[in-house]
C-alpha positions in Angstrom: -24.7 16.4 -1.4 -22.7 13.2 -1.2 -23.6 9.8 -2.7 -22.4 6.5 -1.4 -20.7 5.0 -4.0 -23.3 2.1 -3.9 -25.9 4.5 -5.1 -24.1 5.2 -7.9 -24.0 1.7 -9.3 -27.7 1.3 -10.1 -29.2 4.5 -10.0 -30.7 6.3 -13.3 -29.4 9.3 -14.2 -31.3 13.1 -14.2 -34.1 12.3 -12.3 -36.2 10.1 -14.9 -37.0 6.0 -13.8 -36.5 3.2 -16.0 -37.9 -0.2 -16.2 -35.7 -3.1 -16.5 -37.0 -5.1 -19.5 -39.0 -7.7 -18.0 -42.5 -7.3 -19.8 -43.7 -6.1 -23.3 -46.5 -3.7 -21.7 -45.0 -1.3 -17.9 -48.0 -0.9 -15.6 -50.6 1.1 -16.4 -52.1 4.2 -14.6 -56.0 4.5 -15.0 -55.5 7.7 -16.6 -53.1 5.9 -19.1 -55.7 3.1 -20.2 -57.1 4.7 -23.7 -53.4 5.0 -24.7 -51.4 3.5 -27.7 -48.5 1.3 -26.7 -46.1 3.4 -27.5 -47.5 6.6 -25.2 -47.7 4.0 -22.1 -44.4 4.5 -21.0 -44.3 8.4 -21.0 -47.5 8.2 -19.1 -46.7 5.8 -16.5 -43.8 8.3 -15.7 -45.7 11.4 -15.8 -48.2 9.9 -13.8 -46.4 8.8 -11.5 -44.1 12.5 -11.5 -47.5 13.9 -10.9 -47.9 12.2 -7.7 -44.5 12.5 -6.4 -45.1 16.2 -6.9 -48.7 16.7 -5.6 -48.0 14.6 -2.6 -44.4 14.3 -1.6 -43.8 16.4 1.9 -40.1 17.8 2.1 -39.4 17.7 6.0 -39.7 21.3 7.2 -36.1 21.5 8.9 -34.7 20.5 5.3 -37.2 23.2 3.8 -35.6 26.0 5.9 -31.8 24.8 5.5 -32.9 25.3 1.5 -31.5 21.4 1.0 -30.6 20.5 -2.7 -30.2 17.4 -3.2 -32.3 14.0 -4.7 -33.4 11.0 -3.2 -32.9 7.4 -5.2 -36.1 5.0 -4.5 -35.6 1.1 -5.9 -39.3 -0.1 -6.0 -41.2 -3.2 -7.9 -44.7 -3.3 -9.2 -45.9 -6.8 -8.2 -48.1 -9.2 -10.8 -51.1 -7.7 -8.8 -50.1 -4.2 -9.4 -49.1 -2.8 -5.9 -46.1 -0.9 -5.5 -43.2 -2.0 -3.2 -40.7 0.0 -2.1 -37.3 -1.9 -2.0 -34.3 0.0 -1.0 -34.1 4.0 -0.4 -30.9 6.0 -0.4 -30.5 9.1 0.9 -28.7 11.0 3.1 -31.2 11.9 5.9 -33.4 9.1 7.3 -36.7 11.7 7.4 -36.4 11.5 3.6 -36.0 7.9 3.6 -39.3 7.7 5.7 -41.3 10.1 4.3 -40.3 8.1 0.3 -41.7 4.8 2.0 -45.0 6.8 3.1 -45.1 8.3 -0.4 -45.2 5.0 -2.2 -47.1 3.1 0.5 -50.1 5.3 -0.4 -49.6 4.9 -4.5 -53.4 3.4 -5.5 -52.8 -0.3 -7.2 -52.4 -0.2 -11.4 -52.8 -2.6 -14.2 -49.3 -4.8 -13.9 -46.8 -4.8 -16.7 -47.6 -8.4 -19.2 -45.4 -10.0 -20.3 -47.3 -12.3 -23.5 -50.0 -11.3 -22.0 -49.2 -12.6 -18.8 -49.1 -10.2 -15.2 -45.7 -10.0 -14.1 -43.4 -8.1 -11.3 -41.5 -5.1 -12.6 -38.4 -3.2 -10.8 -38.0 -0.3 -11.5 -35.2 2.7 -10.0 -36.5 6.3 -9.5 -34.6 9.4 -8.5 -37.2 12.1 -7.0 -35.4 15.5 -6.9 -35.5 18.4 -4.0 -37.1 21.0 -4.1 -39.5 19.1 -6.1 -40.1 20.1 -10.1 -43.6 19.8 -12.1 -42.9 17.3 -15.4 -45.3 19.4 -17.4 -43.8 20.9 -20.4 -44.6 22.8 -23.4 -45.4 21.5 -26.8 -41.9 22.8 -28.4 -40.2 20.8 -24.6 -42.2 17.9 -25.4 -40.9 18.3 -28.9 -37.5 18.1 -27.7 -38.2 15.3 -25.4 -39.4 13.0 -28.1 -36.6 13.9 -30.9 -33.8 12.8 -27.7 -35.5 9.7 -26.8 -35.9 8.7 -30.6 -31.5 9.3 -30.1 -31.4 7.2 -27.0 -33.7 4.4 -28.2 -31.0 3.5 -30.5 -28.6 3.1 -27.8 -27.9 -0.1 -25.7 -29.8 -0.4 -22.0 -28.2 -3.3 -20.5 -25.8 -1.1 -18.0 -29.0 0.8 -16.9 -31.0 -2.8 -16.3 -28.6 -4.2 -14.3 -30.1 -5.3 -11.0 -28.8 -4.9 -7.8 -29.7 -6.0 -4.2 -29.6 -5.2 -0.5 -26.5 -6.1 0.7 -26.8 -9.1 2.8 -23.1 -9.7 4.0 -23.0 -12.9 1.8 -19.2 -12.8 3.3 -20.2 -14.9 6.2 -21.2 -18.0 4.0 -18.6 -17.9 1.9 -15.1 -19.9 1.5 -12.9 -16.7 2.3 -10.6 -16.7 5.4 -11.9 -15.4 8.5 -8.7 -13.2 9.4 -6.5 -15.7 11.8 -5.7 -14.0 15.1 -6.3 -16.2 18.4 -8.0 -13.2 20.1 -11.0 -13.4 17.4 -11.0 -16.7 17.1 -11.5 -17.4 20.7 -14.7 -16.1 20.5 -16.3 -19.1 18.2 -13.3 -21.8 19.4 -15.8 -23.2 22.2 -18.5 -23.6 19.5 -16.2 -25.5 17.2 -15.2 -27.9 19.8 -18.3 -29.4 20.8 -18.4 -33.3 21.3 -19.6 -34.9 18.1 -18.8 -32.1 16.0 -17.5 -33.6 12.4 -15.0 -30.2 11.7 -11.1 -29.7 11.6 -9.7 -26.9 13.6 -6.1 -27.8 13.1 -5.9 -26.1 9.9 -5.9 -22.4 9.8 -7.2 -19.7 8.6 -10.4 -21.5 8.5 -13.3 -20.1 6.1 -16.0 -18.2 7.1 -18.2 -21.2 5.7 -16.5 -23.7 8.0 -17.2 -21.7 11.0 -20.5 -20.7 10.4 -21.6 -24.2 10.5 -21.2 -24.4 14.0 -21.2 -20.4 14.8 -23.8 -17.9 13.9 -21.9 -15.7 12.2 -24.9 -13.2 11.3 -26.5 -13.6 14.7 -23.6 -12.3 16.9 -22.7 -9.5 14.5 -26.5 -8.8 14.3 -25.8 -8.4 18.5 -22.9 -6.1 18.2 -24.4 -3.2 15.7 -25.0 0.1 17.1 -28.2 0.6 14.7 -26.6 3.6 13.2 -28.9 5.4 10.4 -26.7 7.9 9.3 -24.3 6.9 6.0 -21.1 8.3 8.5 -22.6 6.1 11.6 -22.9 3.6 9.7 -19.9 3.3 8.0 -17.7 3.6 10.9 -19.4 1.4 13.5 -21.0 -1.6 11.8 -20.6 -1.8 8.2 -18.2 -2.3 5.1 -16.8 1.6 3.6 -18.3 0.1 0.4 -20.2 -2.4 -0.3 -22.7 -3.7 -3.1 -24.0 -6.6 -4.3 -25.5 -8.0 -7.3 -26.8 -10.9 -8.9 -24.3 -13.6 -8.4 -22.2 -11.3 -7.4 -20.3 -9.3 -4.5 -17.7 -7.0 -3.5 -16.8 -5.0 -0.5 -13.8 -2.3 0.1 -12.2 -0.9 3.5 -9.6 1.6 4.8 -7.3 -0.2 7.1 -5.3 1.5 9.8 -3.3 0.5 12.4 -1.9 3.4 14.7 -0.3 3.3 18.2 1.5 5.5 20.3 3.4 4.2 23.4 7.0 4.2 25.5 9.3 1.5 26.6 11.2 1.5 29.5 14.5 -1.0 29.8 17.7 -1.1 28.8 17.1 1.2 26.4 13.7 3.7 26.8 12.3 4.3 23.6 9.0 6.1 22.3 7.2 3.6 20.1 4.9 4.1 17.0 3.2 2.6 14.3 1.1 4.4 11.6 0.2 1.7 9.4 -2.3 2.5 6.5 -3.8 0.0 3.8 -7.0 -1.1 1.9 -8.9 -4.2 1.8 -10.8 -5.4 -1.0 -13.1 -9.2 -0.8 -15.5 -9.8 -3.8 -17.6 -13.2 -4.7 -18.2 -14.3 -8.2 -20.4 -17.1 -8.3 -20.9 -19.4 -5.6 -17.3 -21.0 -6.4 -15.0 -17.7 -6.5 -14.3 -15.8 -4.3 -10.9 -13.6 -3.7 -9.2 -11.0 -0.7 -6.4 -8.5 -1.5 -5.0 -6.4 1.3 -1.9 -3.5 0.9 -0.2 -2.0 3.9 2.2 0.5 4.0 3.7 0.9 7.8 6.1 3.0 9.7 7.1 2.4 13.2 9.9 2.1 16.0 9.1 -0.7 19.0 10.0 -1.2 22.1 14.3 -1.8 22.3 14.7 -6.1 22.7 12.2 -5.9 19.2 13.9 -3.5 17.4 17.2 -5.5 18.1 15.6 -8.8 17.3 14.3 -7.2 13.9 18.1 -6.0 12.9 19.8 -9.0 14.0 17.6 -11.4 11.7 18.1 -8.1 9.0 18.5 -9.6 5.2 21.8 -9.2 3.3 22.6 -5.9 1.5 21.7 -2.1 3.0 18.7 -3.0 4.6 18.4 -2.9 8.3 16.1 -5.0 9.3 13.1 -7.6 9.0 10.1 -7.2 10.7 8.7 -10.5 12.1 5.8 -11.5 11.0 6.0 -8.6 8.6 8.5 -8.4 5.9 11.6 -6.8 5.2 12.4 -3.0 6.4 13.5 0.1 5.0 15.1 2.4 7.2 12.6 5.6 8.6 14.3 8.5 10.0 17.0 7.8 12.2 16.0 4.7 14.2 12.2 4.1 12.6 11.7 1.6 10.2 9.5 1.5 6.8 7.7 -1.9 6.6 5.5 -2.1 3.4 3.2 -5.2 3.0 0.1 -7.5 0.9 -1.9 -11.0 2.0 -4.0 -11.7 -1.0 -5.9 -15.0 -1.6 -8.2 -16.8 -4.7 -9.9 -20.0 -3.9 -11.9 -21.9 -6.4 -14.1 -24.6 -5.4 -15.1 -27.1 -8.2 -17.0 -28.9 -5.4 -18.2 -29.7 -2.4 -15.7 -31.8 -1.7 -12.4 -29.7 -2.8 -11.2 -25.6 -2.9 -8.3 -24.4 -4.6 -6.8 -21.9 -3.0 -3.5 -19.1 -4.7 -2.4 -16.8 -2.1 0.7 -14.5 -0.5 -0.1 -14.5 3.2 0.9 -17.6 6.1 -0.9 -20.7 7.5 -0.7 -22.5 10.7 -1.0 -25.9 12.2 -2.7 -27.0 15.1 -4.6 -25.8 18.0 -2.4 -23.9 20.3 -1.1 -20.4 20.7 2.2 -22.1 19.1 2.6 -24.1 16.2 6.2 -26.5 16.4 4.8 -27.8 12.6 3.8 -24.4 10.8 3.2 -21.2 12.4 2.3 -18.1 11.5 5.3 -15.8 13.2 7.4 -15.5 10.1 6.9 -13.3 7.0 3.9 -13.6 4.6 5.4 -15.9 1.4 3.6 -17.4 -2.1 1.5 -20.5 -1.7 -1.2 -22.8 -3.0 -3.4 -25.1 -1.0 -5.8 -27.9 -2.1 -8.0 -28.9 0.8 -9.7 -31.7 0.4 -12.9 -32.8 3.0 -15.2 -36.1 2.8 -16.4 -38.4 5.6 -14.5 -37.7 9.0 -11.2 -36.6 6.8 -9.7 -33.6 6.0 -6.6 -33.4 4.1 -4.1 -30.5 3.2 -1.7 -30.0 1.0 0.3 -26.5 0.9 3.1 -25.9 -1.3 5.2 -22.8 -0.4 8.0 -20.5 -1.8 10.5 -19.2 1.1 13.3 -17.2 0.7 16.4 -17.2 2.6 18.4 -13.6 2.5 21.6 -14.0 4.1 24.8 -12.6 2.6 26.3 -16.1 1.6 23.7 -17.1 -0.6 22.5 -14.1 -2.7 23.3 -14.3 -6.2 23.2 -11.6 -9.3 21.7 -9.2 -6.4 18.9 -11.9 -5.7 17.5 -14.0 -3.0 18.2 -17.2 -2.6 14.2 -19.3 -3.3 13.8 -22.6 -1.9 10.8 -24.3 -1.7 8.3 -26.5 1.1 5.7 -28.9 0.6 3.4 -29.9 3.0 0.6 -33.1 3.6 -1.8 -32.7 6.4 -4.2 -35.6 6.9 -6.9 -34.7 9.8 -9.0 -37.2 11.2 -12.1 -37.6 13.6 -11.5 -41.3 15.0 -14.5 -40.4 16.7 -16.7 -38.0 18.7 -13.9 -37.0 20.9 -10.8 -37.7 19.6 -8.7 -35.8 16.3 -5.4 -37.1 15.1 -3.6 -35.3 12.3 -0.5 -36.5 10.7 2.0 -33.9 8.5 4.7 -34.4 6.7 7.7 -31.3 5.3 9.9 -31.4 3.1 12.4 -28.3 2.0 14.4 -28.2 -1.1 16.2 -25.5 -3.1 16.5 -24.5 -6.7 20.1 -26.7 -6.7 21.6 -28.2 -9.9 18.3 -26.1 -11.7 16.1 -28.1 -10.2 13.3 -25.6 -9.7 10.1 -26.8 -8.2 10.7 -30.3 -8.1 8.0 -32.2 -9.0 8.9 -35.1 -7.4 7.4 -33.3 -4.0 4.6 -32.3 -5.7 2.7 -35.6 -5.1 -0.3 -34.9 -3.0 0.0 -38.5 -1.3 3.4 -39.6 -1.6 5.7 -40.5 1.4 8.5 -37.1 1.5 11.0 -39.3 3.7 11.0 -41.4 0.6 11.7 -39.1 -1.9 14.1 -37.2 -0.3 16.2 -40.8 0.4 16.2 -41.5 -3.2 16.9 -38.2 -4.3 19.8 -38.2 -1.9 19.7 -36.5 1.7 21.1 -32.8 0.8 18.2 -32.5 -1.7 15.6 -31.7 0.8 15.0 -31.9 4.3 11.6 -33.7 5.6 10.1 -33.6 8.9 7.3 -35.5 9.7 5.0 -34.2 12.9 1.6 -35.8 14.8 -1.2 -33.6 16.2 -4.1 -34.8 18.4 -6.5 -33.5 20.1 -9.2 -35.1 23.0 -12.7 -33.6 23.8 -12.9 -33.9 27.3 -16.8 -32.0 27.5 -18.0 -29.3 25.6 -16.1 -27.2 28.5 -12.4 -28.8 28.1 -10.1 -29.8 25.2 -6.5 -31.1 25.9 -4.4 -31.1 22.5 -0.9 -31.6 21.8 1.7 -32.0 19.1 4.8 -34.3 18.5 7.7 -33.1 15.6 10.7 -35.2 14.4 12.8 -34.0 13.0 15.5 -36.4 12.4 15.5 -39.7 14.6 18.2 -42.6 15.2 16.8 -45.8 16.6 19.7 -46.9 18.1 20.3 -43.7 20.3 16.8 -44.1 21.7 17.8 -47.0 22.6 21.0 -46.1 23.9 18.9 -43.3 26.0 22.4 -41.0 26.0 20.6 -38.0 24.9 21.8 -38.0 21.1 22.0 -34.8 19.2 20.2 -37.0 16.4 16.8 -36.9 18.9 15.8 -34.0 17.1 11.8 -33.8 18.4 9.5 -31.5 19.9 6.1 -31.8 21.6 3.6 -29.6 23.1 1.2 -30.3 25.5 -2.1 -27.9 25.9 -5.8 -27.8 27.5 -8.5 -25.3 27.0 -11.6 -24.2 29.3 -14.5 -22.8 27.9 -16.8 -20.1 29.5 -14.9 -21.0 32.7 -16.2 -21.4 36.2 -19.7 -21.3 34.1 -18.8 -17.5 33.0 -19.8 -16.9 29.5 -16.9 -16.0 26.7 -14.1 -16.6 29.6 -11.6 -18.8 27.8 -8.4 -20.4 30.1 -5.6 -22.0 28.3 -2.6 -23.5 29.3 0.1 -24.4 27.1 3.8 -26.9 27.5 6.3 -26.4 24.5 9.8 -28.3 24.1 12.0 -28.1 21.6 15.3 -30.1 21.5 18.4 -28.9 19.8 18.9 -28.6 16.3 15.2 -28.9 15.6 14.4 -27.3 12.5 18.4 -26.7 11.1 19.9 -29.0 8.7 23.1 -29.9 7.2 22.5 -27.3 4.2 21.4 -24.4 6.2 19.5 -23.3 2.6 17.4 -26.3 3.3 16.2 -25.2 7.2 13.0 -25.0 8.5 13.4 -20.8 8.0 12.2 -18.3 5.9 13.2 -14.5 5.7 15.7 -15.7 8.8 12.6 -16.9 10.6 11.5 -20.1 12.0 8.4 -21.8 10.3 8.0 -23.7 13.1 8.2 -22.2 16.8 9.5 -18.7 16.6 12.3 -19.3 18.9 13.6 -21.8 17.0 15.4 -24.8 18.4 16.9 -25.4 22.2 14.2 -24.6 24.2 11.5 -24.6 26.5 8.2 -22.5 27.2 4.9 -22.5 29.4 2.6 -20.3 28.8 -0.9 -19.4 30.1 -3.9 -17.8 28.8 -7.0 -16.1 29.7 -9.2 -14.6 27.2 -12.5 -12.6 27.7 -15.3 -11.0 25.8 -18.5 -9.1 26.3 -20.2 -7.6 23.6 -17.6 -5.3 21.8 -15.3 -5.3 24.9 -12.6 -7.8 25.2 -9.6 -8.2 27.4 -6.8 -10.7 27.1 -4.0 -11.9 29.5 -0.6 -14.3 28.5 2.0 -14.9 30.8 5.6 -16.7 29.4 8.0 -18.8 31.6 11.1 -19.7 29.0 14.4 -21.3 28.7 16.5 -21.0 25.5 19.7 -22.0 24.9 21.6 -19.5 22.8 25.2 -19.1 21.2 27.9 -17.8 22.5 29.6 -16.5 19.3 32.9 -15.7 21.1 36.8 -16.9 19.8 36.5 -18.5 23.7 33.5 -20.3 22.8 32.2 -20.6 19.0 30.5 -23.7 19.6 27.1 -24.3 17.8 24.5 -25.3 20.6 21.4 -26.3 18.3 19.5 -22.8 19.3 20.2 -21.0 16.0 18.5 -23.1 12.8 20.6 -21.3 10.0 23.9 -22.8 11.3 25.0 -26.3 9.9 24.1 -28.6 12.3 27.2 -31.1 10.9 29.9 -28.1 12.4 30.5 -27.0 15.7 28.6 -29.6 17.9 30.6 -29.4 21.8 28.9 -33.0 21.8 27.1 -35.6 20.5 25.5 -36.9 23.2 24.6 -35.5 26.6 22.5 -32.7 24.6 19.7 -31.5 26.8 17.3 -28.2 26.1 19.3 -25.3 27.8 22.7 -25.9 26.9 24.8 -23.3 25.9 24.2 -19.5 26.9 21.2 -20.9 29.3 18.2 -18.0 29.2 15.7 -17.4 31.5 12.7 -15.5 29.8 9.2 -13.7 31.7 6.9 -12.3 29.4 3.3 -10.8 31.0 1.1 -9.3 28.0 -2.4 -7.7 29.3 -4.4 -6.0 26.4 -8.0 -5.0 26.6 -10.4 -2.4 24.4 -13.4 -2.2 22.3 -14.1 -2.7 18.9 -15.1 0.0 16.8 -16.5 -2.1 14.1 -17.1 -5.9 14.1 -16.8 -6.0 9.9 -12.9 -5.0 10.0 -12.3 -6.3 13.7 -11.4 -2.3 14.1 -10.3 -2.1 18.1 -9.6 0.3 20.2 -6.8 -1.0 22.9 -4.7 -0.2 25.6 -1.9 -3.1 26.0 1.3 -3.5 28.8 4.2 -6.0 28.1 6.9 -6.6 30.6 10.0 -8.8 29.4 12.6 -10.2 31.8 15.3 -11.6 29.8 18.3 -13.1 31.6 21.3 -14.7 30.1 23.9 -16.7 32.4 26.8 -14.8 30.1 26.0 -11.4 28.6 27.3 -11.4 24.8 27.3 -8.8 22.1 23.8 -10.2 20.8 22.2 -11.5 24.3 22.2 -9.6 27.2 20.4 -9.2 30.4 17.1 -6.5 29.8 14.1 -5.6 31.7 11.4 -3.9 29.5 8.3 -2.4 30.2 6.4 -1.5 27.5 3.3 0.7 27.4 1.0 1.6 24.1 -2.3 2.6 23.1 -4.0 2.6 19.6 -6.5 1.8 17.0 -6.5 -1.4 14.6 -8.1 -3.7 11.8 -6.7 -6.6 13.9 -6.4 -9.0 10.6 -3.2 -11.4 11.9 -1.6 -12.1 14.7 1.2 -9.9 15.9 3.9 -12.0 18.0 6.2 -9.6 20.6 7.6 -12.3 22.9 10.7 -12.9 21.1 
C-alpha cells in the first residue's frame, strides 16, 4: 500500500480518530447520552467503530485480491450535528465512494459545545481493511485505559493541526510565472487589451499580475484529463506533492528535460540532453512566498552551438559555457556537464511594493529580443524592489555579474562586477506605455565593493558615474514604448544609447560615438479571427560598439555573454513569428534574417570592428567615422525553428515536442572562429519548459 505523502501530514496514526480541540463536550451518540464526561469520548469512537464495521461494504473485486490496506476519511460534525465528509484518501476511487456513502447515511448526533454553545468539530479517521470489531475484553480495555492515562500527558498540537484541500493558491500568488515566450503567448492577448492599467515590459511577471486579466484556474481547469487514480493524477494534471494548510502552502516536483536528436552540417553530430532537477514553491502568509529549482544536465548539441559554447569558455580547464545556462564541465569525450539553480524570495509589505532576493535572469520589454536586459545570458544574484501605484510601475534590479576571462582572474577567482538598474513604466493612457531605464556597470576597483552611490533607487546614473569619474562605471540609458492599436494589434519598440556625441549627430558622418540601438515590433492576436494564433514581427539594429566599453570589466556582459541582445554589438536582425495553441497542443514557428559584423582576428587584419563587447572599444578602431552595422567580416545568417507537441501536464509546463532548426551561416572571409556552415538539426524530447532556451546564435 502506498500513501501520498499528503496523507501523511494530517492523518492519525493506528486506525483510532481524534478531535481537534475545538469544544469542551465531542458529539454525542444516542447510545452515549447517560454517560459521564469523561466516557464520552471513548463512546463516540466506539460508536462510531460500530458503524463503520456493521455497515461499511469492501468492493467485492478488492475482497477477492485479499487487499490490505486503510482508507483516511477527513470529516466535520456541523453545530447541527450532521456529519460531512471532507476529504478521502485512498488508493482506489470505489473506496473513496463507497467512504462518502458510509458517512452520508451516519443518523445526526448531539454537536460537540463549546460553553455550552453547538459548534462544528473536524475530526480525521482512518478505517482499516479487512475491517476489525473495536470490542475488547475487560483485561484489553484495561490496557486501553492505563496507555491513554500515558498519552494524555503528552502534547496534541502536531495531531490538531488542520489541513485543507489543495486549492492551487499558486495562481494568486506573487511568485513568477516561469518566463518562456511560448507560454506566455497564451495570456499576452489578454494582457494587452485597450484600457488595461498593467505593465508587461517587466518580466517574469507574477502569477497575481496575470491573473488579473487571465483566468488562470479556468484554463487549467480546461486542460485536466480528470484522472482519479493517485499515478494519473500525478502525471497529467497535478503537483508530485502538494499540501496545504492554514496560511500556508507548499508544492514539490521532479523536473526533467530529455532529448534525443542528430545534426547534420559541417560537422554531423548526435545530440542529447538528460537534464534532471527538483522544484520546490511554498507560501507563508499572504506576503511570502519563495521557488528553488536544482538542475543537474548533460548533453552534446548540434556543432555551430557546441563551438559557440567553447569559444565564450571561462578561464582555467573548463571547456565551455553554456548560454543561457552556466558554466560546463567536460562529459565524456565531446559531452558537456552543465549543473544549475533559479531560486527566488519576495516579500510584500504592501500592496503597493514586493521585495524580491533571487539567482535566476530578468528581461525588458515586449519582444522576442531585449537590446536593454535579456534573458540569454547565465542565471546571476539579484534583488528587485517593484514598486506599482496609479498608472506607474517602477523597477529597480541590482545585479552581481561575473566576468571569467583569463586576464582578470585573481587568487583563482572571478573577477565580480556589479549592475544597477531603474525602470520607470508608464500608462500615458489607454493605448499608449512608455518606459524609461537607466544601467550602470561598475567593478569592485580601488575596494570599492557595491558602491552605494548606485544604489539610489531614483538617482540619475549618468550623474554619478560623471562625478565618480568615467572608468568607474558604464551607464546606458534605454526608452521602450508600446501602442495599442485594438485589442487584435500592438506595435512596440525600444531605443538604447549607449554613448552619444551631439556634435557627430550633427555632423551626420556616422561616428563610432553613435553607439544606439532600436527595435521595432507588432503583434496580432488570434489572427485572421483564429483563436490562440499569435503573428509577430520583429526589426532589431544594433550599431557598433554597443554594449563594450573602454574597461572591458565594465561591459554590458556577464559569464562572456551579452545582457543585452545576445549577438552583441554590429548587427542587424528580422525576425518573424507565429505562435499557436489548442488545448494541450501547441506549435510554434520563427524564422531569422541577420547581418553581423564580426572580427577578423588575423596579423593581416586585427582591427576591432565593434561586434565583440569584451574588446576595448578605445584600441583597434580601422575608423572613426564611416561606421555602419556590417563592417568588418560581413555575416549573413538564416535561422528557421519549427517546434510543435503536447503538454503532458499544465502544472510544470511538462511537453512533449518534436522541433527542426536549420542555420545558414555565411561569412564573406572564412576565419579560424567564423566560417561558412549549413546545419540541420533534428530532436525530439520531453521538458518542464521553465525558461527560455535561445539556439540562434
Amino acid at each position: 500500500m502506498k500513501y501520498t505523502l499528503l496523507s501523511l501530514f494530517f492523518l492519525m496514526l493506528f486506525g483510532t480518530a481524534k478531535a481537534q480541540k475545538t469544544s469542551e463536550q465531542v458529539p454525542v451518540f444516542p447510545n452515549c447520552e447517560n454517560k459521564n464526561p469523561q466516557e464520552l469520548e471513548n463512546c463516540f469512537y466506539a460508536q462510531l467503530q460500530d458503524f463503520v464495521f456493521n455497515n461499511f461494504k469492501v468492493p467485492e473485486n478488492l475482497v477477492q485480491n485479499n487487499y490490505k490496506g486503510s482508507v483516511n476519511v477527513l470529516f466535520e460534525v456541523d453545530s447541527a450535528g450532521a456529519f460531512k465528509v471532507q476529504y478521502v484518501d485512498a488508493i482506489y476511487p470505489e473506496l473513496i465512494k463507497e467512504s462518502k456513502r458510509l458517512f452520508s447515511t451516519l443518523p445526526k448526533v448531539k454537536p460537540a459545545t463549546f460553553n455550552g454553545k453547538p459548534v462544528y468539530s473536524k475530526f480525521t479517521y482512518k478505517i482499516a481493511i479487512p475491517l476489525r470489531n473495536e470490542t475488547v475484553t475487560q483485561a484489553e480495555q484495561k490496557k486501553v485505559q492505563d496507555a491513554k492515562v500515558l498519552k494524555e500527558k503528552e502534547l496534541t498540537e502536531i495531531d490538531s493541526l488542520p489541513y485543507k484541500k489543495f486549492d492551487n493558491p499558486i495562481l494568486k500568488s506573487r511568485l513568477y510565472v516561469p518566463f518562456t515566450h511560448s507560454n506566455y503567448a497564451r495570456f499576452d492577448a489578454a494582457l494587452n487589451q485597450v484600457g488595461s492599467n498593467n505593465h508587461t515590459g517587466s518580466k517574469p511577471l507574477t502569477y497575481e499580475e496575470v491573473t488579473q486579466y487571465y483566468d488562470l484556474a479556468a484554463a487549467n481547469k480546461k486542460l485536466l484529463r480528470g484522472k482519479t487514480g493517485w499515478w494519473g493524477k500525478k502525471i497529467w494534471d497535478e503537483n508530485f506533492v502538494q499540501f496545504q494548510g492554514e496560511g500556508y502552502w507548499l508544492t514539490l516536483n521532479p523536473i526533467i528535460d530529455l532529448r534525443l536528436g542528430k545534426s547534420k552540417g559541417e560537422q554531423s553530430v548526435s545530440t542529447f540532453q538528460n537534464t534532471r532537477g527538483v522544484q520546490l514553491q511554498a507560501g507563508l502568509g499572504d506576503n511570502l512566498v519563495f521557488t528553488s529549482t536544482i538542475y543537474e544536465s548533460q548533453g552534446r548539441f548540434a556543432g555551430y552551438f557546441n563551438q559557440y559554447a567553447e569559444l565564450i569558455k571561462p578561464a582555467g580547464g573548463d571547456p565551455a559555457i553554456i548560454p543561457g545556462v552556466g558554466i560546463a564541465k567536460r562529459f565524456k569525450a565531446d559531452a558537456y556537464d552543465f549543473p544549475s539553480a533559479e531560486a527566488n524570495i519576495t516579500y510584500t509589505p504592501s500592496k503597493f511594493i514586493d521585495l524580491q532576493m533571487g539567482y535566476g535572469r530578468n528581461f525588458i520589454g515586449d519582444g522576442y529580443r531585449s537590446l536593454l536586459l535579456g534573458d540569454a545570458a547565465s542565471p546571476y544574484p539579484y534583488i528587485k524592489v517593484n514598486t506599482k501605484f496609479w498608472k506607474i510601475k517602477y523597477t529597480n534590479t541590482y545585479l552581481w555579474l561575473k566576468d571569467v576571462r583569463p586576464g582578470v582572474i585573481e587568487d583563482r577567482t572571478y573577477a565580480t562586477k556589479f549592475m544597477a538598474n531603474h525602470y520607470l513604466s508608464w500608462n500615458i493612457n489607454k493605448r499608449i506605455n512608455l518606459g524609461f531605464f537607466e544601467s550602470v556597470v561598475w567593478t569592485n576597483s580601488n575596494g570599492r565593493g557595491f558602491d552605494m552611490n548606485f544604489i539610489n533607487p531614483i538617482i540619475f546614473y549618468r550623474t554619478v558615474e560623471f562625478t565618480s569619474s568615467a572608468r568607474s562605471g558604464n551607464a546606458v540609458l534605454g526608452l521602450t514604448g508600446k501602442y495599442k492599436w485594438s485589442n487584435s494589434i500592438n506595435f512596440y519598440g525600444q531605443f538604447i544609447l549607449d554613448e552619444f556625441s551631439l556634435g557627430a549627430v550633427k555632423d551626420q558622418n556616422k561616428s563610432w560615438l553613435n553607439k544606439s540601438g532600436i527595435q521595432l515590433g507588432a503583434k496580432y492576436y488570434n489572427a485572421f479571427s483564429i483563436d490562440n494564433l499569435l503573428l509577430q514581427f520583429e526589426y532589431n539594429a544594433i550599431r557598433p560598439y554597443v554594449y563594450s566599453h573602454s574597461d572591458p570589466l565594465t561591459n554590458y556582459g556577464h559569464n562572456n555573454q551579452s545582457m543585452g541582445h545576445p549577438w552583441g554589438g554590429n548587427a542587424r536582425e528580422i525576425i518573424a513569428i507565429a505562435r499557436y495553441n489548442t488545448g494541450r497542443y501547441f506549435a510554434d514557428a520563427k524564422l531569422t534574417y541577420g547581418i553581423r559584423g564580426f572580427d577578423f582576428d588575423s596579423a593581416a587584419d586585427a582591427f576591432n570592428y565593434g561586434g565583440n563587447i569584451y574588446k576595448n572599444y578605445n584600441e583597434g578602431r580601422p575608423f572613426d567615422t564611416g561606421v555602419a552595422i556590417g563592417q568588418g567580416n560581413k555575416t549573413n545568417i538564416v535561422i528557421a525553428d519549427l517546434q510543435a507537441g503536447y503538454i503532458v501536464n499544465p502544472v510544470t509546463n511538462l511537453k512533449l515536442f518534436a522541433s527542426l532548426i536549420y542555420r545558414s551561416f555565411d561569412p564573406e572571409t572564412e576565419t579560424t572562429a567564423v566560417f561558412k556552415d549549413n546545419t540541420t538539426w533534428f530532436s525530439v524530447g520531453v521538458r518542464a519548459d521553465l525558461f527560455n532556451w535561445y539556439f540562434d546564435y
